[in-house]
Structures are given as structure tokens and as C-alpha cells.
C-alpha positions in Angstrom: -21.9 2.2 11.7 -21.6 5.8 10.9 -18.1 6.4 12.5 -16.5 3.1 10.7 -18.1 4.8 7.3 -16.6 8.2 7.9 -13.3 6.0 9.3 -13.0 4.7 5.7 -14.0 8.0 4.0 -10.7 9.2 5.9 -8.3 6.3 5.7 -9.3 7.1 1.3 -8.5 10.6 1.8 -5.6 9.7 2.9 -4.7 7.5 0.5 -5.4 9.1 -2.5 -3.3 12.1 -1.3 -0.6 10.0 -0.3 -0.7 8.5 -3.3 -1.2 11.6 -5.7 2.1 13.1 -3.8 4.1 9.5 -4.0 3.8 10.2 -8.1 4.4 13.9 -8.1 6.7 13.2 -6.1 8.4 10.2 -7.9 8.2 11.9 -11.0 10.0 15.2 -9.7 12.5 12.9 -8.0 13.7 10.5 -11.4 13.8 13.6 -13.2 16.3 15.0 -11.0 18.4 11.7 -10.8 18.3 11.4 -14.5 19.1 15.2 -15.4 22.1 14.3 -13.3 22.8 10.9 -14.9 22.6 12.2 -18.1 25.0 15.4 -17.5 27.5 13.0 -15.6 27.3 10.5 -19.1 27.8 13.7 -21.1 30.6 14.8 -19.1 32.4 11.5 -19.4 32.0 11.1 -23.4 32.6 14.1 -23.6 35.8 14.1 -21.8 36.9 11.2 -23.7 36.3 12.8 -27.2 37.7 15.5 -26.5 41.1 13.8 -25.3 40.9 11.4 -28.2 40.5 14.0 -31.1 40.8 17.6 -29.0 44.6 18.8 -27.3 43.7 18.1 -24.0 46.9 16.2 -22.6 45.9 15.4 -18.8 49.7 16.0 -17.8 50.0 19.5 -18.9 46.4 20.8 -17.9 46.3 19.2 -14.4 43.2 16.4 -15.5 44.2 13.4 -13.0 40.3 12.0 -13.8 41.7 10.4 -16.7 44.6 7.9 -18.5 46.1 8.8 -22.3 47.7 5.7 -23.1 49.5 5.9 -26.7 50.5 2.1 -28.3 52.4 2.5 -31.1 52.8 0.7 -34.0 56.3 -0.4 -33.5 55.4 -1.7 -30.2 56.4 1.2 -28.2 53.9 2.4 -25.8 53.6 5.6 -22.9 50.8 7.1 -20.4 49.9 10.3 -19.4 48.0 11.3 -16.3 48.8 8.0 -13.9 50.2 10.0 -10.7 46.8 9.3 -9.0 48.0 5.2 -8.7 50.6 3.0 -7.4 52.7 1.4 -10.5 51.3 -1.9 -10.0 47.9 -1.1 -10.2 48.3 1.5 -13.1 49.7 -1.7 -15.1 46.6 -3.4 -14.1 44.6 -0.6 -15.6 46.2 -0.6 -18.8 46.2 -4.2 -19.7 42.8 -4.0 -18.4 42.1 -1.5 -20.9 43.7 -2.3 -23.5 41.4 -6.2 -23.0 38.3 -4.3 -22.8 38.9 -1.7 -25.7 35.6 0.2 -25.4 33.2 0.2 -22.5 33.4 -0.5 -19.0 35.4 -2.2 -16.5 36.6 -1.7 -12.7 39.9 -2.6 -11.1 40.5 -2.7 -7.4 37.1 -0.9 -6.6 38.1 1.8 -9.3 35.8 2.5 -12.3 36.5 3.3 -15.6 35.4 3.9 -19.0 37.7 3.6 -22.3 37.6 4.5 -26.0 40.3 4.4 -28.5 40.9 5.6 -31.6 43.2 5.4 -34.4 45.9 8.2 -35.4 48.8 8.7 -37.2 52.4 11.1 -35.5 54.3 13.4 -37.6 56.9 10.3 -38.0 54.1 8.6 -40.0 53.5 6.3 -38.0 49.8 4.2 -36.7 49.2 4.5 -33.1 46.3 3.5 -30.7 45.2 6.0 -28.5 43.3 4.6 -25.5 41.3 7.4 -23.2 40.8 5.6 -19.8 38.2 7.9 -17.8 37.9 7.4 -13.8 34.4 7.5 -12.9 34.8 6.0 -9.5 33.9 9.3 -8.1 31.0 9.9 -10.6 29.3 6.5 -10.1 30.0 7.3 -5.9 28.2 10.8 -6.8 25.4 9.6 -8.9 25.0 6.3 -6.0 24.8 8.7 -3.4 22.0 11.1 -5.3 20.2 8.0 -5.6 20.5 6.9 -2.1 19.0 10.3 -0.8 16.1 10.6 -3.5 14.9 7.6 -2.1 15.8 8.3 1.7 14.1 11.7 1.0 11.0 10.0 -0.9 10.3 7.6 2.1 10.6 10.4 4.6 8.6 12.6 2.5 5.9 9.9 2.0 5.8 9.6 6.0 5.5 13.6 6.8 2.6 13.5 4.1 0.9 10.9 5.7 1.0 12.6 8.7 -0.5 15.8 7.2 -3.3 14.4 5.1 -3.9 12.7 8.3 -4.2 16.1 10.7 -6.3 17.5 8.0 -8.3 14.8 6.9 -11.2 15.3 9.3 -11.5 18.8 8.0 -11.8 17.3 4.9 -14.0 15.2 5.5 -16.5 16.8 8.1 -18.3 19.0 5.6 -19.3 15.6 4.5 -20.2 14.2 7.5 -22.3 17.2 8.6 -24.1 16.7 5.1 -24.8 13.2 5.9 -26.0 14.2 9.5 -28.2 16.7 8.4 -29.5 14.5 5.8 -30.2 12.0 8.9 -32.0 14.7 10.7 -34.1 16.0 8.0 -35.2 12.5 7.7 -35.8 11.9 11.1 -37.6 15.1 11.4 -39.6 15.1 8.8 -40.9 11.4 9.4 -41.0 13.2 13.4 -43.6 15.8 11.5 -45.5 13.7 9.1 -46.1 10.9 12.1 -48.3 13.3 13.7 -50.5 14.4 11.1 -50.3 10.8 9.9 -51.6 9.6 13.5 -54.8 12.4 13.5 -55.7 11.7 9.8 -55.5 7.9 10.7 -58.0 8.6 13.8 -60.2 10.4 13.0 -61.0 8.2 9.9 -61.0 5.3 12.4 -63.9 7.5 13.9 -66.1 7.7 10.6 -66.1 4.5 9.9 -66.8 3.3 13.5 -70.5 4.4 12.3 -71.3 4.0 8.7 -75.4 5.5 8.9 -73.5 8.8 10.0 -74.0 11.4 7.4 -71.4 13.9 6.6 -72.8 16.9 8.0 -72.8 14.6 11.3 -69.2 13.7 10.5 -67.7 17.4 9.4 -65.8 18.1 12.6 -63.7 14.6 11.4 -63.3 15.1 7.7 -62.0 18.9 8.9 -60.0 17.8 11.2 -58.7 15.0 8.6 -58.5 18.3 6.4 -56.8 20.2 7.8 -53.9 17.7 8.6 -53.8 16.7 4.9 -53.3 20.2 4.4 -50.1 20.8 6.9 -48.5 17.5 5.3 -49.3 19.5 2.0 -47.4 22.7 3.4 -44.6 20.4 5.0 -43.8 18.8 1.6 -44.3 22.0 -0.2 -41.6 23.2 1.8 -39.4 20.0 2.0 -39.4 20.5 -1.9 -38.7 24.5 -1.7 -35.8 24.3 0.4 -33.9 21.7 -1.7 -34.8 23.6 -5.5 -32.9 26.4 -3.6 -30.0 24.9 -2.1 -29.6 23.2 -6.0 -30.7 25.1 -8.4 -29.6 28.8 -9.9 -32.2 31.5 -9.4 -32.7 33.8 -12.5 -32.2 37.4 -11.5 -33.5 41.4 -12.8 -33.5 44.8 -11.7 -36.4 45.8 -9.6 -37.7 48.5 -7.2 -37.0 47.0 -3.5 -38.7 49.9 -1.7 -41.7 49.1 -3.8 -41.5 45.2 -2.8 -40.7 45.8 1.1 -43.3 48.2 1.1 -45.9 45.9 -0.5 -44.9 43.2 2.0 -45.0 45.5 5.1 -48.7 46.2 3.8 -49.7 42.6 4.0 -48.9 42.1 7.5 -51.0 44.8 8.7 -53.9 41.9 9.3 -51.5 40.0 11.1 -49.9 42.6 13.4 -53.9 44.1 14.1 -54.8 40.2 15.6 -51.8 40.6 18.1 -52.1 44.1 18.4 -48.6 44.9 17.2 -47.0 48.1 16.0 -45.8 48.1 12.7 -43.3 50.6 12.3 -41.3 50.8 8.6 -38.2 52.6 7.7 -38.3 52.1 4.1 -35.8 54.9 2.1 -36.9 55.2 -1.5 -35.8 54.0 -5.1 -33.3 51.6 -3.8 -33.2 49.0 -6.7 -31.7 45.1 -6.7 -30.6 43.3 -8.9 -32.1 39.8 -8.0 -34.9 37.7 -8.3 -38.1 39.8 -7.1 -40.4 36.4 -6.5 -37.8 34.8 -4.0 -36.7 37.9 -2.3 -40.4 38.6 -1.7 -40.6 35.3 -0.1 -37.7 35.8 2.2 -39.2 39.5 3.3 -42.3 37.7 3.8 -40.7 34.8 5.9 -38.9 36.8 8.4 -42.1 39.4 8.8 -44.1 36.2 9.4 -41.5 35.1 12.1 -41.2 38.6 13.7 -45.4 38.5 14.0 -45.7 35.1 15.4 -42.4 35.7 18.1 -43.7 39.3 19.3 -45.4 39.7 22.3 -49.0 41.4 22.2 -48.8 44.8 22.1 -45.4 44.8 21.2 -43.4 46.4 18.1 -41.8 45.1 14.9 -39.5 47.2 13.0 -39.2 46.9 9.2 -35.8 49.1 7.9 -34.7 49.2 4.8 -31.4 51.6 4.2 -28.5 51.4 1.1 -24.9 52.5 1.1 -22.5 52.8 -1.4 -21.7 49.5 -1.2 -24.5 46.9 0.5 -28.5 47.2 0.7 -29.4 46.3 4.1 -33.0 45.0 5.6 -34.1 43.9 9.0 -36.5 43.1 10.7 -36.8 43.5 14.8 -39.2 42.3 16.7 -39.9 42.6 20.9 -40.5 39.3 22.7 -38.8 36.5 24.6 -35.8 36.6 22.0 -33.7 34.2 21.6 -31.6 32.1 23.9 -27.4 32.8 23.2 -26.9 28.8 23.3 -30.1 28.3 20.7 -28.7 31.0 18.6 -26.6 29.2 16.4 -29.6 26.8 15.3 -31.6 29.2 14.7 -31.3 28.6 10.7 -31.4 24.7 11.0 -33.9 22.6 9.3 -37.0 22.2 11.6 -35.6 23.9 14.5 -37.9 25.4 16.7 -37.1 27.7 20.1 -40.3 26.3 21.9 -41.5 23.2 19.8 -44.2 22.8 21.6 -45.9 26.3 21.3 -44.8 27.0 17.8 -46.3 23.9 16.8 -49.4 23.8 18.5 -50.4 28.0 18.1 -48.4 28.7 14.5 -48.3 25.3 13.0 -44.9 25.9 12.1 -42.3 23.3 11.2 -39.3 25.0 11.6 -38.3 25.2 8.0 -38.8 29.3 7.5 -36.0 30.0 8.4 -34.0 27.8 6.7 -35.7 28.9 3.2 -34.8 32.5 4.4 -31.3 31.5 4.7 -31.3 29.1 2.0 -32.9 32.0 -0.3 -30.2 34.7 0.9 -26.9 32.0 0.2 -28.8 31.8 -3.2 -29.0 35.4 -4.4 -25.7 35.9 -3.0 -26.4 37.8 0.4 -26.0 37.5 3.9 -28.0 36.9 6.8 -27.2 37.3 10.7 -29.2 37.2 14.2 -29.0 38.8 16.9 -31.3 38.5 20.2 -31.3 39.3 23.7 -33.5 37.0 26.0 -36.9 39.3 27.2 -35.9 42.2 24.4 -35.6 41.7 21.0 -34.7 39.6 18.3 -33.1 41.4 15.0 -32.5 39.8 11.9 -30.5 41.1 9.3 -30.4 40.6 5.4 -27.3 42.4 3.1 -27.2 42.7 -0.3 -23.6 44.3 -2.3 -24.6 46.7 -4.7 
């Protein structure tokens, strides 16, 4: 179902570009065979003014694209400009034009246009001046144009199919990975409220198996029924987080960052003492960001809490915060299993978890810190980057331009 909707998604990709491009395309094209029609109309009634009422005598200036035929009033008549055609035909072309007067007609497969006008020689007499313009090799011209406009549309159509066609899975796959992830973080989530759901379910089954049970006698239920209500709480809380991020625009001020890392280093220290972890800060002074302090606090948090809960007992987490002329830089490294190079690239992904089970079951996580970070660092215009090495470290890194 999925691949026949993502089939149609790319068969209208295609034809909306192929169609956008067909007008441009058609547009640019009768432009260019009308700019030429017109000129080649302008040339010929031009031409033919010109002769009619202008000195331009075909003979003498070496025109052969046209006919100055003179009928005078006495009956008398002469042609200039007729070496292009047998005698027989050239007859045919004045009687022809002489019927026709002013317009078009064609004789033999030869094209021509005629006007006449009315003058008067220096013997006083009235004489009709006929102007019979060839176009035959105009029309041929102009037909020809035509003819490749349109061979040159249909081909151009074809290579453009083709292309929108190459790139229309690019086009379309940041879709389709929206509508996968969207599927996921469905299926997850139902995945992570099914358990909860289950337990809650449960143990409620087990309080009212007994009704006379007080709820002193019941606590260890209604807790564990608590405490499950609470985790869906958390889940939805940061279902809800994650999308106002990835939507919305986060106001932003100036604030001390050393102050803020610093503060968030602090409230580890419980956290780190459990595990017995060294805490070991870098923190250079009086570097201010201009930001928003509440969500950058969060993300400092987040990857502190993810360096605690990854780091092996006894091990070390490094917090470093340094600034350059151009980027403010945090990370955060922690020792432990790291990360495996194949799981690396998930590591952001909604509800992805290294070891499920464990984090599940020891940090009731859901796999959605990370994604906040990230979706908190996109936000606020930063960067953030991984890097682990299996039984070492894992190193997260957070920049920030100045």
C-alpha cells in the first residue's frame, strides 16, 4: 500500500513538472515563431511599400524577390524583376495578379503577395502599379521554424520526462522518510504505552480480585499502578516536547553560558556520586549565547543525563566548554561500552535505544532524549555530532556560531 502511494506521489511529480516545462516551454517557443512571423510580415509589406511609393526598381538594385508590373492607361503594360521565371509562367503570374489585385495567391507551387497602387508619369498619364512579392521562400522558412519548434518541443518534453523521472525519488523521499517516521513513532509509541498499559491493567485486576483489602494492604499495587501512570505521563510529555520543537520558533536572549553549564554540571553531582563517577569540567568563563537559556539548559541536561546513565561505575565524564572566534563548542564524553559504528547513525532517532532492554528496565528511558537534544540544537540553529569507540568512549558534541 505504501509503495503504490509513494508510486503516485512520483508519477504527480512528474507530471506537474512535465507539465510546468510543456507551458514555459510552449510559451518561449510561439513567441519565437511569432517574433519571426511578424518580422517576415513586416519585411514583405514593407518591401511592397516601399516599391510602390519608394525608388526601389528590382532591375537596377539586383531584388529578384519581387515583380513591378506597370499597366498603363493606354493599355500598354511592362515588368521588372521576372529573370527568376520561364515566360510562360511569369504570364501566369501577372494575369494572376492582376485577378487577385491585393492579397494572396500561389502559382505552380510559388507564393506571392500583391498590392497596387495608383500613379501618374511625367507624360501625364494614369498607370497601375502592381508589386508582386515572392514569398515562397519565406512561407518555406517560416514552415520550417515551425516544423522544428515542435520537433524540438516533443523531444524536449521526452528528455524532461526522463529527468523529473531520475530525480523524482529524491524528490520525493524526504517525504517518504516523513511518513515512515511518522509510522514508527506510531508504532513505537503504541510499542511503549502497551506496556505500562498491560501493568496498570494488572495490577488493578489484582485489587479488585479482593474488595475487603484495604489500601494499606493494596499499596505495593496502587504504586506499582503509579508509577506506570507516571512513565506514560513522562512518555507523552515528551511525545508533546519533541513536536512544539520540531514546529514551533524558540524565542531567544543573551545569557551567561558558563554560568548555565556550570549550574548543570552541579546538579549531576548526585547522580555521578550513586555510580561513583568522576565529574571533571572544563568550563572557560564569560562565554555568552545568544539563545534561549530554558531550552539550552534542557539540552545540557539531556546529554549529562545520557553520559551518567551510559558510563561505567567508576568511570569519568568530561563536561568542556571552550569558544573561538567563530563557534562556541560543548561536549560531553563519557567512558563505557560506547557505541556500536553500525548503531551510530540512529543514535538521534525517535525511541532508539543501544540496549532496549537494559535502558528500559534500569533508566526507564524511552529513547526520546536524544532526539529532543537534537531536535533542540536544529532549533536554535546549532550542530550536533557523535562519536564513539566500542569499550572507550562515547563524545557528543554541540556548536554554536558566534
Amino acid at each position: 500500500m505504501q509503495e503504490k502511494i509513494f508510486k503516485k506521489l512520483r508519477s504527480r511529480f512528474i507530471l506537474a513538472c512535465v507539465a510546468t516545462a510543456g507551458a514555459f516551454l510552449l510559451i518561449v517557443f510561439c513567441v519565437v515563431f511569432g517574433v519571426v512571423y511578424s518580422d517576415n510580415q513586416n519585411q514583405i509589406y514593407s518591401t511592397i511599400d516601399n516599391a510602390l511609393y519608394g525608388k526601389d526598381e528590382p532591375g537596377f538594385q539586383g531584388r529578384t524577390d519581387y515583380i513591378k508590373y506597370t499597366v498603363r492607361e493606354d493599355g500598354f503594360s511592362f515588368a521588372v524583376g521576372s529573370d527568376r521565371y520561364e515566360t510562360e509562367l511569369f504570364s501566369t503570374i501577372l494575369d494572376k495578379a492582376v485577378e487577385t489585385q491585393k492579397g494572396k495567391f500561389s502559382v505552380s507551387g510559388f507564393q506571392f503577395v500583391v498590392d497596387n497602387a495608383q500613379t501618374v508619369d511625367m507624360f501625364g498619364q494614369n498607370n497601375t502599379v502592381y508589386i508582386i512579392y515572392d514569398v515562397t521562400i519565406l512561407n518555406d522558412n517560416t514552415l520550417t521554424l515551425g516544423l522544428t519548434l515542435g520537433i524540438s518541443y516533443v523531444a524536449s518534453l521526452g528528455i524532461i520526462t526522463v529527468i523529473a523521472w531520475l530525480f523524482s525519488k529524491s524528490a520525493v523521499q524526504p517525504v517518504e522518510e516523513a511518513f515512515v517516521k511518522q509510522k514508527e513513532l506510531v508504532a513505537n509509541a503504541s510499542h511503549e504505552l502497551k506496556t505500562p498499559l498491560t501493568i496498570i491493567s494488572t495490577n488493578l485486576s489484582v485489587v479488585q480480585s479482593d474488595k475487603t483489602k484495604t489500601v494499606k494492604e493494596n499499596e505495593k499495587w496502587l504504586d506499582n499502578i503509579n508509577l506506570y501512570v507516571n512513565r506514560m505521563d513522562s512518555l507523552i510529555l515528551d511525545m508533546l516536547e519533541l513536536s512544539k520543537l520540531e514546529n514551533a520558533e524558540l524565542s531567544k536572549e543573551i545569557f551567561d553560558f558558563s554560568q548555565l553549564v556550570k549550574r548543570a554540571g552541579l546538579s549531576m553531582d548526585a547522580a555521578c556520586y550513586e555510580k561513583n563517577i568522576n565529574l571533571n569540567t572544563v568550563i572557560a568563563p564569560d562565554i555568552t549565547l545568544f539563545s534561549n537559556p530554558k531550552q539550552i539548559e534542557r539540552l545540557v541536561l539531556i546529554l549529562l543525563d545520557n553520559a551518567v546513565k551510559y558510563t561505567n561505575h567508576g568511570g569519568n565524564i568530561d563536561l568542556v566548554l571552550t569558544a573561538t572566534n567563530k563557534k562556541i563548542a560543548l561536549s560531553v564524553k563519557n567512558t563505557g561500552d560506547g557505541i556500536p559504528k553500525e548503531k551510530i547513525d540512529k543514535i538521534f532517532d525517535r525511541f532508539y535505544r543501544t540496549n532496549a532492554a537494559r535502558t528500559s528496565d534500569e533508566n526507564h528511558s524511552f529513547g526520546l532524549g536524544l532526539a529532543i537534544a537534537k531536535a533542540i540544537t536544529d532549533n536554535l540553529g546549532g550542530k550536533i555530532s557523535v562519536e564513539s569507540e566500542e569499550q572507550k568512549f562515547t563524545l557528543f558534541t554541540v556548536t554554536f556560531p558566534v
